[in-house]
C-alpha positions as semicolon CSV with decimal commas, in nm:
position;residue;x (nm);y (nm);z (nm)
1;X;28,669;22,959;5,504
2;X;28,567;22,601;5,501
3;X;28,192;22,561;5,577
4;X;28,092;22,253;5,812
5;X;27,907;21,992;5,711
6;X;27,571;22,049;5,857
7;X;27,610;22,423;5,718
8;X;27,710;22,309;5,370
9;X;27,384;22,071;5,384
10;X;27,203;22,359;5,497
11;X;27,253;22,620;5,248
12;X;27,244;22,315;4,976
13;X;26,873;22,264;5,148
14;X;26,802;22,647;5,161
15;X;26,913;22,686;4,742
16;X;26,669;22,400;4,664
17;X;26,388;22,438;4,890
18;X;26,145;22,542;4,606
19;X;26,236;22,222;4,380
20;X;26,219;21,983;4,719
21;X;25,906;22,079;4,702
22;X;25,803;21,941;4,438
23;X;26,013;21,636;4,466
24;X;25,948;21,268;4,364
25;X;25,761;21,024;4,622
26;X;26,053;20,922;4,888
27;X;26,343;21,209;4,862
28;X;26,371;21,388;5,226
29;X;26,562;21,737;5,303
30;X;26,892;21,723;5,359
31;X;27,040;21,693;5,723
32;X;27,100;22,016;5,887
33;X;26,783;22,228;5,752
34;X;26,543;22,203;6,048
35;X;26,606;22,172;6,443
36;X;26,491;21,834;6,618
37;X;26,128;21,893;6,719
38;X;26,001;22,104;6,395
39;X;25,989;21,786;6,207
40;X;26,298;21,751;6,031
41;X;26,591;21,519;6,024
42;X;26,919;21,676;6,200
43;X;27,243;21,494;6,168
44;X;27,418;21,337;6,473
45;X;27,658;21,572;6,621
46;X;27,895;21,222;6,658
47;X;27,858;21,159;6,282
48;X;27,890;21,527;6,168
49;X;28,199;21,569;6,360
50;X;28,336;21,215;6,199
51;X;28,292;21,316;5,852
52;X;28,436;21,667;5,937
53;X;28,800;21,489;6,057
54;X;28,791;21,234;5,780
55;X;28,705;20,966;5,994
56;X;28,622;20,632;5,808
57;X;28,242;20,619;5,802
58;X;28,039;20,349;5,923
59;X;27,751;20,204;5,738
60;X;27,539;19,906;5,831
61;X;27,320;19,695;5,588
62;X;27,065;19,501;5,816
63;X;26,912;19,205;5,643
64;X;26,655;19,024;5,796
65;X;26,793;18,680;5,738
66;X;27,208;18,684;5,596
67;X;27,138;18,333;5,603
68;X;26,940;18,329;5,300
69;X;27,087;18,256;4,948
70;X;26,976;18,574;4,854
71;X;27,171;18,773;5,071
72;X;27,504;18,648;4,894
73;X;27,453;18,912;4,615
74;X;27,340;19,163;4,782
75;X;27,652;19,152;5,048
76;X;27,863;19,145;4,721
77;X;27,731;19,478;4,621
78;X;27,770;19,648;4,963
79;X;28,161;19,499;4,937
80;X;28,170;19,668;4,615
81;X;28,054;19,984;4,716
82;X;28,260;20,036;5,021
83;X;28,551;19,965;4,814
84;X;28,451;20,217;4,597
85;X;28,359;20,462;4,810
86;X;28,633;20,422;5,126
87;X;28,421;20,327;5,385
88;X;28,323;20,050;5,590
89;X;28,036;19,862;5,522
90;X;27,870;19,483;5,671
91;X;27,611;19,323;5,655
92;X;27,430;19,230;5,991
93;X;27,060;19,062;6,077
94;X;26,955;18,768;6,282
95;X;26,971;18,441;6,130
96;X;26,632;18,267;6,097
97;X;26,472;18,625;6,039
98;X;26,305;18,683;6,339
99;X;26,165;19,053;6,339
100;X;26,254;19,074;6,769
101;X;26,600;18,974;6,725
102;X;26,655;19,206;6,429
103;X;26,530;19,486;6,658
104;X;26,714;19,417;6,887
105;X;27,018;19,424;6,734
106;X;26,951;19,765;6,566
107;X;26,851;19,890;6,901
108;X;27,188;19,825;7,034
109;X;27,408;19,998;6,754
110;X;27,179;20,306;6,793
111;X;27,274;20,357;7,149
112;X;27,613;20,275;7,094
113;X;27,683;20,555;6,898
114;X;27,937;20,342;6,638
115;X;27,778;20,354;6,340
116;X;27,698;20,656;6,042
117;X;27,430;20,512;5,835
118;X;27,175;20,260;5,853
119;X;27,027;20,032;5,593
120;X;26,709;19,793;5,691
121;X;26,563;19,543;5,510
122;X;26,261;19,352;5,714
123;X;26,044;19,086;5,640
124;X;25,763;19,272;5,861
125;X;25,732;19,626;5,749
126;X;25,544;19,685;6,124
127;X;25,838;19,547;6,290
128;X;26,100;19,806;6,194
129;X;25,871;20,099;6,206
130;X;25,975;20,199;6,590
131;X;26,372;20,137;6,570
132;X;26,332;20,298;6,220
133;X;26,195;20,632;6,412
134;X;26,469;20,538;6,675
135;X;26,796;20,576;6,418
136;X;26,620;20,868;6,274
137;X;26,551;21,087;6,596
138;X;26,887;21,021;6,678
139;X;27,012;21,151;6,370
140;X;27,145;20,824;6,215
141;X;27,080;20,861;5,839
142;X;26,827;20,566;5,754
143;X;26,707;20,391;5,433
144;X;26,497;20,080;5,350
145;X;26,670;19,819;5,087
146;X;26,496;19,486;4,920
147;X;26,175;19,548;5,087
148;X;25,985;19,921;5,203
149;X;25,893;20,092;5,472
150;X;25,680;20,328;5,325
151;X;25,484;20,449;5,659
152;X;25,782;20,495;5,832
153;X;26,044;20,778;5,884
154;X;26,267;20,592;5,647
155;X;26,477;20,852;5,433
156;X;26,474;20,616;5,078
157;X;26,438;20,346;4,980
158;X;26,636;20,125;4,730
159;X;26,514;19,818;4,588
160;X;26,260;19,693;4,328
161;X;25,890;19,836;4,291
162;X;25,731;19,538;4,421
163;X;25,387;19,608;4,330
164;X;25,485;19,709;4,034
165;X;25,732;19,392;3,988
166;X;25,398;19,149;4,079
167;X;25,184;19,353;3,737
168;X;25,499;19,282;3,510
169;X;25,481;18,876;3,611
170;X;25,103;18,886;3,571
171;X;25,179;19,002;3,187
172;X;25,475;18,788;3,150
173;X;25,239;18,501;3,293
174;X;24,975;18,610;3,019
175;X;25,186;18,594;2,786
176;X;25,324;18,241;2,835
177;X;24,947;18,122;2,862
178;X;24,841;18,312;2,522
179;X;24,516;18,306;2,589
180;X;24,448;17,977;2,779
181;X;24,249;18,062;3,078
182;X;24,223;17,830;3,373
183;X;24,367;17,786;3,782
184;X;24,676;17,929;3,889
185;X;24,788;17,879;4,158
186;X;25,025;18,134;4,349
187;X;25,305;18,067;4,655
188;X;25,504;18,232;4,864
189;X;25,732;18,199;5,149
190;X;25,535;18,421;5,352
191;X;25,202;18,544;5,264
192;X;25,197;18,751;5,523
193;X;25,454;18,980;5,468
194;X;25,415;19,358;5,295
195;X;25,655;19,254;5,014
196;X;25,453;18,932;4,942
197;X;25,101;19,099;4,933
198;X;25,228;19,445;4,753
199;X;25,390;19,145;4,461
200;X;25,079;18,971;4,511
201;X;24,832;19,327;4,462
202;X;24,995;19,431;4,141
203;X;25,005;19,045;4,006
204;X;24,603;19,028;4,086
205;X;24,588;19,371;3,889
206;X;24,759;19,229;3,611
207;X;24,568;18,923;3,555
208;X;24,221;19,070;3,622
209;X;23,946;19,000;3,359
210;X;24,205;18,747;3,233
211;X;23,904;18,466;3,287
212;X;24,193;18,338;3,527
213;X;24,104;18,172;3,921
214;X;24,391;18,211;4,128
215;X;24,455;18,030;4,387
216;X;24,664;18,107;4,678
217;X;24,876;18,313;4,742
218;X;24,965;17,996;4,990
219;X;25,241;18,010;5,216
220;X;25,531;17,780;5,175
221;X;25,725;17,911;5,434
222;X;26,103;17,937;5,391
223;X;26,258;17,573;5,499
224;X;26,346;17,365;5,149
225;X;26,171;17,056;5,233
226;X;25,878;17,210;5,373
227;X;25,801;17,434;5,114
228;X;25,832;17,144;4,868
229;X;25,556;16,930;5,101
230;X;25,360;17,246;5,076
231;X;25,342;17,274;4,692
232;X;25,310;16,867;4,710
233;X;25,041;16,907;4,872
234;X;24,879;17,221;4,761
235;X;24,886;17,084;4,400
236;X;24,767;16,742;4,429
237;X;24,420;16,920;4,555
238;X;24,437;17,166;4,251
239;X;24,514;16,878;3,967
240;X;24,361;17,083;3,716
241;X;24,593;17,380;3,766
242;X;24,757;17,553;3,447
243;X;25,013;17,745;3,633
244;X;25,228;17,745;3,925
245;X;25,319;18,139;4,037
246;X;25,586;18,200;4,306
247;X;25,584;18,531;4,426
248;X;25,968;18,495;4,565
249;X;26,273;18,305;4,498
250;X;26,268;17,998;4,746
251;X;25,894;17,899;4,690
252;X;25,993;17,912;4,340
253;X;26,261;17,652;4,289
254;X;26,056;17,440;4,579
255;X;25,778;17,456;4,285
256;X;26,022;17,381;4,010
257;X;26,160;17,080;4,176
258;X;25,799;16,952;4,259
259;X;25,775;17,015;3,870
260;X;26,028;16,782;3,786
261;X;25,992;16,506;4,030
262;X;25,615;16,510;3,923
263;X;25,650;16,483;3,540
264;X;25,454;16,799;3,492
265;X;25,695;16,970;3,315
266;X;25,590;17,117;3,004
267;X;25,251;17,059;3,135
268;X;25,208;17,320;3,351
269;X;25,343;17,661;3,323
270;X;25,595;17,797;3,615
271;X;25,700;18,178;3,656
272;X;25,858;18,360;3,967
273;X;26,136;18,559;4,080
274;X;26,476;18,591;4,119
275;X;26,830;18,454;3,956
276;X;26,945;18,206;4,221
277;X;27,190;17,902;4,084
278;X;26,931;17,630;4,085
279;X;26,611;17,872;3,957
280;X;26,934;17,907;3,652
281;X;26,956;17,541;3,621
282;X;26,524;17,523;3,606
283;X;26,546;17,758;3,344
284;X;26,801;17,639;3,140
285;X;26,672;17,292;3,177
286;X;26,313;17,439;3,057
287;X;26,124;17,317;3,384
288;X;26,059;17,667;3,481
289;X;25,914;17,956;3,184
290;X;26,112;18,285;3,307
291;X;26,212;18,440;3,617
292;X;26,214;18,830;3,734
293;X;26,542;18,995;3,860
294;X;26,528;19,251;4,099
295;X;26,915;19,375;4,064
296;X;27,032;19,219;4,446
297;X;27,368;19,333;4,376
298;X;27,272;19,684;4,263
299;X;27,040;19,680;4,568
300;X;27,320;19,666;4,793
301;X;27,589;19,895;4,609
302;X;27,244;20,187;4,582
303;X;27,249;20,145;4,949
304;X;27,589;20,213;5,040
305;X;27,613;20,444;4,823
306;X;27,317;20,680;4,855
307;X;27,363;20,726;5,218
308;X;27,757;20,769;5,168
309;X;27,690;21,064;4,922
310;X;27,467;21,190;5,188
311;X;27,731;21,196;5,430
312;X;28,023;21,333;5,248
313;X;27,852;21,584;5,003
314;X;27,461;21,640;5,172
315;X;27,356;21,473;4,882
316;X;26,963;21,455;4,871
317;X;26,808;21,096;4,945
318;X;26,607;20,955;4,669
319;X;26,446;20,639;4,630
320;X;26,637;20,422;4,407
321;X;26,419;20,180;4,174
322;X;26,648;19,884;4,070
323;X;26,376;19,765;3,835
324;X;26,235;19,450;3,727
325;X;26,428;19,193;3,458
326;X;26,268;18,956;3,277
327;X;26,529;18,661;3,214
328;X;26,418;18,381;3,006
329;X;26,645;18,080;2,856
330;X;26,732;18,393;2,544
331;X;26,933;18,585;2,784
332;X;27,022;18,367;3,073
333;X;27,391;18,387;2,979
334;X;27,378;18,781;3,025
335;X;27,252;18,785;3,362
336;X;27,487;18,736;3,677
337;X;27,360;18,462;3,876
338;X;27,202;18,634;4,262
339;X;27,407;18,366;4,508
């Protein structure tokens, strides 16, 4: 006899219960273990009964701004995935990354009942906290991707340890300054977000007792022009700076292209994140030192693809680290350009 889903979840929950217990920071039980109100999470009877007839799952990847250059690869790994895996997958988010409208729109597929799986990425980790709770006390299955949740009821998260991601460009940075101390000065598009200060935690971690003053982090915001009038500015009153630090991928080519248009290249030292085409073109050109991946691409396949495997085998959701790679002008040509 053919078990149903939430039973084959179950008894998969049941035969590991004494390894779950012990299980790595971010895996949650399987659907199906536990009844609503004891804690747990307990599949939609809607979605159960859609995997159960073969129905083609739903899955939604909401990005906080699809506008941004950034989002290009990660849509391309979603597209990859579904492919893959026989489902349908798109991105969705508000353009101009407003938290409310992002809400908003998650707020409406949850009571629409349309959708199987839910992947959020926010630029305000308070933000998504209640419509997180929302998907998952209505059973939708529910990850973070590109940045965490980590106090919500998020079921995984895939993406790139971001404090850990902010220590590995304080030693690349170190490395790059071999043993020059002096002001360096750190941006970002928005200071205030968790993802900025957890990069911006493990970078001050890295550098300290460096004999290092940082500056910053100061926010660039996200516009091109303004975020150029912002370093402009920011480094005409710190002249004797040895080091521009960009924390994210739009404050860093803003810095790069101040670097250039200032004749400071080769004069002070420029490291930050991301492979986008013009941060390629810094790097190549040897305005900028290196730049740190965080796998876009992979983000957005991980996604898809962890809460798919949920779905159609009860899979257990773990966090999925995509890692940080360091891409200098050596190995440029190896890494696929993010946009």
């Amino acid at each position: 006899m053919r078990l149903s889903l939430k039973r084959r979840i179950a008894v998969a929950a049941t035969l590991g219960l004494a390894l779950m217990a012990n299980a790595a920071c971010g895996a949650v039980e399987p659907a199906g273990n536990t009844a609503k109100g004891d804690g747990g999470f307990q599949l939609a009877d809607y979605i159960s009964e859609a995997v159960e007839k073969g129905d083609t799952l739903k899955i939604r990847l909401s990005y906080h701004d699809p506008s941004l250059a950034f989002a290009v690869p990660i849509r391309e790994g979603m597209e990859r995935a579904a492919r893959e895996l026989g489902i349908e997958a798109q991105m969705i988010g508000p353009t101009g990354g407003q938290a409310a409208d992002q809400v908003a729109e998650l707020q409406t597929l949850i009571n629409q009942r349309q959708i199987h799986g839910l992947a959020v990425s926010s630029a305000s980790n308070d933000a998504l906290k209640p419509v997180i709770a929302q998907a998952y006390d209505a059973g939708i299955p529910i990850i973070s991707f590109n940045t965490n949740n980590p106090e919500s009821k998020q079921m995984g998260f895939v993406g790139q340890d971001l404090v850990a991601s902010g220590e590995s460009l304080a030693k690349e940075l170190l490395g790059v300054l071999n043993g020059k101390t002096g002001k360096v000065v750190v941006v970002s598009v928005d200071s205030g977000a968790g993802w900025s200060n957890d990069r911006f935690s493990g970078f001050q971690a890295g550098v300290k007792d460096a004999g290092l003053e940082i500056v910053g982090p100061v926010n660039t915001g996200n516009e091109p022009s303004a975020a150029y009038n912002t370093v402009e500015s920011t480094m005409a009153a710190q002249r004797d700076a040895i080091a521009l630090v960009s924390l994210d991928c739009c404050s860093f080519t803003a810095g790069a292209k101040w670097l250039q248009q200032s004749g400071n290249v080769g004069k002070i030292h420029s490291v930050g994140f991301d492979v986008q085409p013009q941060t390629v073109e810094y790097l190549r050109d040897g305005v900028v030192d290196l730049t740190i991946s965080q796998g876009p691409a992979e983000q957005g396949y991980q996604a898809v693809k962890l809460l798919a495997d949920f779905l159609k085998n009860g899979t257990e959701i773990k966090d999925v680290d995509t890692g940080a790679l360091v891409v200098t002008r050596d190995n440029l040509a190896d890494v696929p350009v993010e946009g």
